[in-house]
C-alpha positions in Angstrom: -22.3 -29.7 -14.1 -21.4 -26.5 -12.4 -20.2 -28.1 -9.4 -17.8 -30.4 -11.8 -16.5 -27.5 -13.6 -15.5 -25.3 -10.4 -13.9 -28.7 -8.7 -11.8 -29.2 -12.5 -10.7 -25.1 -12.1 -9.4 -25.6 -8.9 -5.9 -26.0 -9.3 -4.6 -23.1 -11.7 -1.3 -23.8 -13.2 1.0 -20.8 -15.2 4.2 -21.8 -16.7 6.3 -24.3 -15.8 9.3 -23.4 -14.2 9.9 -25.2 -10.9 10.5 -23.1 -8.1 13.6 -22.2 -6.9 15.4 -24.8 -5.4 12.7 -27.2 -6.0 13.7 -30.7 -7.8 11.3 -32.4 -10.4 10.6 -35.0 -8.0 9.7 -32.6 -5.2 6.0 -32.8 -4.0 5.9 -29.5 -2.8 3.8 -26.6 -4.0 5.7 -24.6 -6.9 5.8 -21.4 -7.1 4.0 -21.2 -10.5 0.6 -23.0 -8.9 -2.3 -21.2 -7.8 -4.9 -23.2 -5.6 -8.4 -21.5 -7.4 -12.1 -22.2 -6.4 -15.0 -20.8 -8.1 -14.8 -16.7 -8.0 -17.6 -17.0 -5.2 -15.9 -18.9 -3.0 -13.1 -16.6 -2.8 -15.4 -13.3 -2.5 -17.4 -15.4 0.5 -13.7 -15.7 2.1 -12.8 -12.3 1.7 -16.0 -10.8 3.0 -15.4 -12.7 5.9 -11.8 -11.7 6.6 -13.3 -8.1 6.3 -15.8 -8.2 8.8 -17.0 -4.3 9.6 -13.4 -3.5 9.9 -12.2 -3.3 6.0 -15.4 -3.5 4.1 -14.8 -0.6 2.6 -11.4 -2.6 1.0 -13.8 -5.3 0.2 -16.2 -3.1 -1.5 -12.9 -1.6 -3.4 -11.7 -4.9 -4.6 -14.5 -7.8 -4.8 -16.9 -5.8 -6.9 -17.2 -7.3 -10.5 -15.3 -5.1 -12.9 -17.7 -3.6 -15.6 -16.8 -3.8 -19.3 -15.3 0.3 -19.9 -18.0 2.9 -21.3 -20.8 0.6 -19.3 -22.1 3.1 -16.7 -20.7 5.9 -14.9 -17.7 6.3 -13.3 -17.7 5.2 -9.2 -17.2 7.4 -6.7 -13.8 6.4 -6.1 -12.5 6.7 -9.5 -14.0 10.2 -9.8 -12.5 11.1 -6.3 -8.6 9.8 -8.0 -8.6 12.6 -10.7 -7.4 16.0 -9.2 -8.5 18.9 -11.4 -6.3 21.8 -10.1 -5.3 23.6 -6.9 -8.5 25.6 -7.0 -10.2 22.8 -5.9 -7.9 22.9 -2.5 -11.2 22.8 0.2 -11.9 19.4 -1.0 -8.7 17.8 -1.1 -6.9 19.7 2.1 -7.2 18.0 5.1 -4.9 18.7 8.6 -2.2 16.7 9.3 -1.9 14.8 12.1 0.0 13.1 14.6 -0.1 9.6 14.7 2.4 7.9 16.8 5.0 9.0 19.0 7.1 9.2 15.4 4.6 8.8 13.2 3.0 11.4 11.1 0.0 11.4 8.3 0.6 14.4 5.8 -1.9 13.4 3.2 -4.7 14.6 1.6 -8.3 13.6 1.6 -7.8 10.6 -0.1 -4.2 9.9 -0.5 -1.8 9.1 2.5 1.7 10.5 2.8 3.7 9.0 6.2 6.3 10.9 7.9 8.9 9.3 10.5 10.6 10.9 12.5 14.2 9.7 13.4 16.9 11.3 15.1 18.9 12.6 12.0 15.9 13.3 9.8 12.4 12.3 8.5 11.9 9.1 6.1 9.0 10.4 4.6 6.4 7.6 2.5 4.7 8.9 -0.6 4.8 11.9 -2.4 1.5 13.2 -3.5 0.9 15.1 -6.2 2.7 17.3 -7.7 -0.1 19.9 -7.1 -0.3 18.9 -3.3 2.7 18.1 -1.7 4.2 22.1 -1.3 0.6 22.4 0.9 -0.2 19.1 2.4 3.8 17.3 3.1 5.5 20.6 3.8 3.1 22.6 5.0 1.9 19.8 7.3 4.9 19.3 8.7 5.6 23.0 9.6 2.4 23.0 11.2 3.4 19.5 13.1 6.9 22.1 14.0 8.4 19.5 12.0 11.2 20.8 9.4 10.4 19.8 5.8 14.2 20.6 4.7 15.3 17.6 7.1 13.2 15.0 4.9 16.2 12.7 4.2 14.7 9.6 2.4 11.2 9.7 0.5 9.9 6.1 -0.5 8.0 6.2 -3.3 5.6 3.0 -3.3 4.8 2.8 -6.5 4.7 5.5 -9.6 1.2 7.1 -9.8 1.0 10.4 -9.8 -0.7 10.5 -6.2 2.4 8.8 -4.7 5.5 10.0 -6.8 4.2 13.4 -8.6 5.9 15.5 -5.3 9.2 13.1 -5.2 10.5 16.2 -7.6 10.0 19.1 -5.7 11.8 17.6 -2.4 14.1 16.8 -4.4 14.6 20.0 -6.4 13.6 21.6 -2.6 15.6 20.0 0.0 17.6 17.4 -2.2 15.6 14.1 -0.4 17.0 11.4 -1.9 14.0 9.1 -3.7 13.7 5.5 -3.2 11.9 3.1 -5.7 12.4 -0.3 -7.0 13.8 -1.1 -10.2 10.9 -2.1 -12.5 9.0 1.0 -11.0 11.5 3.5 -11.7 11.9 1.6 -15.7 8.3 2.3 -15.5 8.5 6.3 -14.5 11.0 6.7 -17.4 8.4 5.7 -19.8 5.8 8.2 -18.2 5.1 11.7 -19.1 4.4 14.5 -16.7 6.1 15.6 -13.1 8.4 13.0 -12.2 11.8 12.4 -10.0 15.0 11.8 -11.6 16.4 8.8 -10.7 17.8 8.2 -7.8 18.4 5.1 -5.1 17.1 1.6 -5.8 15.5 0.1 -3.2 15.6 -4.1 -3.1 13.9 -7.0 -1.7 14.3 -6.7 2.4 16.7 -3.6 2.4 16.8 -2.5 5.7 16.7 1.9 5.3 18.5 3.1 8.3 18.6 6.7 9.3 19.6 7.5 13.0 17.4 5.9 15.2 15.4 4.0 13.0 15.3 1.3 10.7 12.2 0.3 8.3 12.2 -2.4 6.4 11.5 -2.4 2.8 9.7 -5.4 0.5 9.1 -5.5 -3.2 6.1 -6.5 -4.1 4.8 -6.7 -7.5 1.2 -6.9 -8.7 -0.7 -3.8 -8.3 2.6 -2.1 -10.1 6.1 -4.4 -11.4 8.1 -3.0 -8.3 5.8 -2.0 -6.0 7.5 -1.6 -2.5 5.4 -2.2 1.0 7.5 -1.7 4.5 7.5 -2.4 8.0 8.0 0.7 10.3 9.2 0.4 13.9 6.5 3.1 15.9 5.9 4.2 19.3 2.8 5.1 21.4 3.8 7.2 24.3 6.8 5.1 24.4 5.1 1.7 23.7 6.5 0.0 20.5 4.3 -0.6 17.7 5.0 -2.1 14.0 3.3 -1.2 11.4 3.0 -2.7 7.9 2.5 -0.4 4.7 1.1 -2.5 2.2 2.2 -0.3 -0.9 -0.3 -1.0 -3.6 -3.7 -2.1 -3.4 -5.8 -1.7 -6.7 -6.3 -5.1 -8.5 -5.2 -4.5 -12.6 -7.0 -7.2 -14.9 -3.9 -9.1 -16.8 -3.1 -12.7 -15.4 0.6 -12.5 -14.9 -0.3 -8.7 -12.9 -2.7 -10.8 -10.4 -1.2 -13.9 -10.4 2.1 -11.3 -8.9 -0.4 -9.5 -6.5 -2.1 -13.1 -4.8 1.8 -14.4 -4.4 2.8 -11.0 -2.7 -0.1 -10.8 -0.4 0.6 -14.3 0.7 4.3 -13.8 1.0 3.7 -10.3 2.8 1.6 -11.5 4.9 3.8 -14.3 6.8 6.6 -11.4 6.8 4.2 -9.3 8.8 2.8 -12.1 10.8 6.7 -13.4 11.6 7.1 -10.0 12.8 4.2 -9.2 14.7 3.3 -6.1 12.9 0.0 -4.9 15.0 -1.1 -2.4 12.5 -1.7 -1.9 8.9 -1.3 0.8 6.7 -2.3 2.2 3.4 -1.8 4.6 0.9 -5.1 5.7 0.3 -7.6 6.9 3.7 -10.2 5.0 2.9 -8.7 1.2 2.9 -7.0 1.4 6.8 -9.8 3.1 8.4 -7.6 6.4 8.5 -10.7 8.5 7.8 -12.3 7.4 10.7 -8.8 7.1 12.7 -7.2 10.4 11.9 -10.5 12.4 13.2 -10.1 10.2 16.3 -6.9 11.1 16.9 -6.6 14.9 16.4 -8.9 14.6 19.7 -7.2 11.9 21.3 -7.6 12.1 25.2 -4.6 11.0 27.2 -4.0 7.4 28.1 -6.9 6.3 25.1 -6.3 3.8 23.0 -4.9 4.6 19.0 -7.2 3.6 16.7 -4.2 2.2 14.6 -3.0 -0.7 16.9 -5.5 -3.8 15.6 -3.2 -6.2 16.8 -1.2 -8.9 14.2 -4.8 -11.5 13.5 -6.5 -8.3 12.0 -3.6 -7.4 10.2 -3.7 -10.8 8.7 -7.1 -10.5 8.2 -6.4 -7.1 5.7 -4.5 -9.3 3.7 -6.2 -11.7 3.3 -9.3 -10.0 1.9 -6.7 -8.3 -0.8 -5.3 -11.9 -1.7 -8.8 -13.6 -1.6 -10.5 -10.8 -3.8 -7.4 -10.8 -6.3 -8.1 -14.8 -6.3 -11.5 -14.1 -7.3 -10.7 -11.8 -10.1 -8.0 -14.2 -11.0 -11.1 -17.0 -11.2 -13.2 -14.9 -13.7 -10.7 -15.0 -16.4 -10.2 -18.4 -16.2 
């Protein structure tokens, strides 16, 4: 009976708009169908896909949910709530130099990317409000970078560990803030340190500024607007591309995760179309960057960098977010 039961769940169907361009007699998949198998069979793909490259993105994402109030808090979720700047020595890590015009300006758990062009930075994520005087601008000074010639700062998505320093540079060094639409309707509903509004960024915008041009993609689920990117990069004068995938935590609504699988999969053949050779996070602990970062601030001349994985595994990243959100997706139904 089980085995009847996942074979009648697996085609998932939401709405009933045809797709764009798509005629009632077209046999083509829509655009409101999702191919579901039992939740299982999706977590068995993903761990797969994740190999001992991005289990700890697995382990993130493919874990049951538990009901709220029904055991403590995980690591990870205690790790996301910064108490105040006292607690700098756990949060304060070095920045780093990536690429040849790439550089990490986070914090221990939260990634801020700066590139270097040759009329200014184009700086990805914010941090915290609490963080990003010590961590962006102090980074960059020590990188003899200069903070005041951030330009553009692309805010992925609003939480307050990616937009909650877009107001300083911009009260600072008047960097001009770039979200999509839906995210910045969602910071005007939010309380607490946010930007003013600013530039709208939209669906394959190419962001220019001198020398370089990144690539910017909306893509909803883990937030209505969230934006990923592809970033042109060099390794001792080798190009690179690298794809930011802009939010990764799974929310538990239908329409949310029904957004999220479509992104991933439509992300995904962007990247793979491109060639992109490295991924990306936000957050250190989903692209390997605490093990990568370390690695590099010791990097001996002519080594390899960590970041290049080459396109398959950057599919493979992905994939375990679209099969894991599938999963999820299952369990409701």
């Amino acid at each position: 009976m089980k085995n009847a039961i996942g074979v009648l769940i697996g085609i998932v169907m939401i709405g009933g708009v045809l797709r764009a361009g798509q005629t009632a007699g077209d046999t083509r998949p829509r655009a409101d169908v999702l191919a579901v198998q039992a939740p299982e069979v999706h977590v068995a793909r993903a761990k797969a896909a994740a190999g001992n490259d991005y289990l700890n993105l697995f382990n993130f994402l493919c874990t049951v949910p538990t009901p709220r109030g029904s055991g403590p808090p995980s690591p990870r979720a205690t790790a996301d709530k910064p108490a105040s700047a006292t607690q700098k020595p756990d949060w304060y890590v070095e920045p780093v130099k990536v690429f040849d015009n790439l550089y990490f300006v986070g914090q221990s758990e939260y990634s801020a990317w700066a590139v270097t062009t040759s009329a200014g930075i184009i700086l990805f994520d914010t941090l915290f409000d609490y963080s990003v005087e010590e961590e962006v601008v102090g980074g960059l000074k020590k990188l003899s970078l200069d903070p005041a010639t951030i330009y553009y700062a692309v805010v992925t998505h609003p939480h307050p560990d990616h937009h909650g320093g877009a107001k300083f540079l911009q009260d600072r060094f008047r960097t001009r803030v770039l979200m999509s639409a839906p995210d910045w309707d969602v910071i005007d509903r939010l309380t607490g340190t946010k930007p003013a509004r600013d530039m709208f960024a939209t669906e394959g915008q190419e962001l220019t500024l001198g020398d370089t041009t990144v690539t910017l993609h909306i893509t909803p689920g883990h937030t209505p607007g969230t934006l990923s990117a592809l970033i042109p990069v060099r390794d001792n004068g080798t190009k690179h591309l690298a794809a930011l995938w802009g939010g990764t935590g799974l929310n538990a609504d239908r329409a949310s995760l029904f957004a999220y699988i479509r992104s991933t999969q439509r992300f995904d053949d962007i990247v793979q179309k491109a060639g992109a050779d490295i991924i990306l996070s936000n957050h250190t602990d989903w692209d390997g960057s605490k093990i990568n970062l370390p690695q590099l601030a010791k990097r001996e001349p002519d080594s390899p960098n960590p970041y290049v994985v080459g396109t398959p595994a950057v599919h493979r990243y992905l994939e375990v977010a679209r099969e894991c959100a599938t999963a999820r997706y299952a369990r409701l139904n």
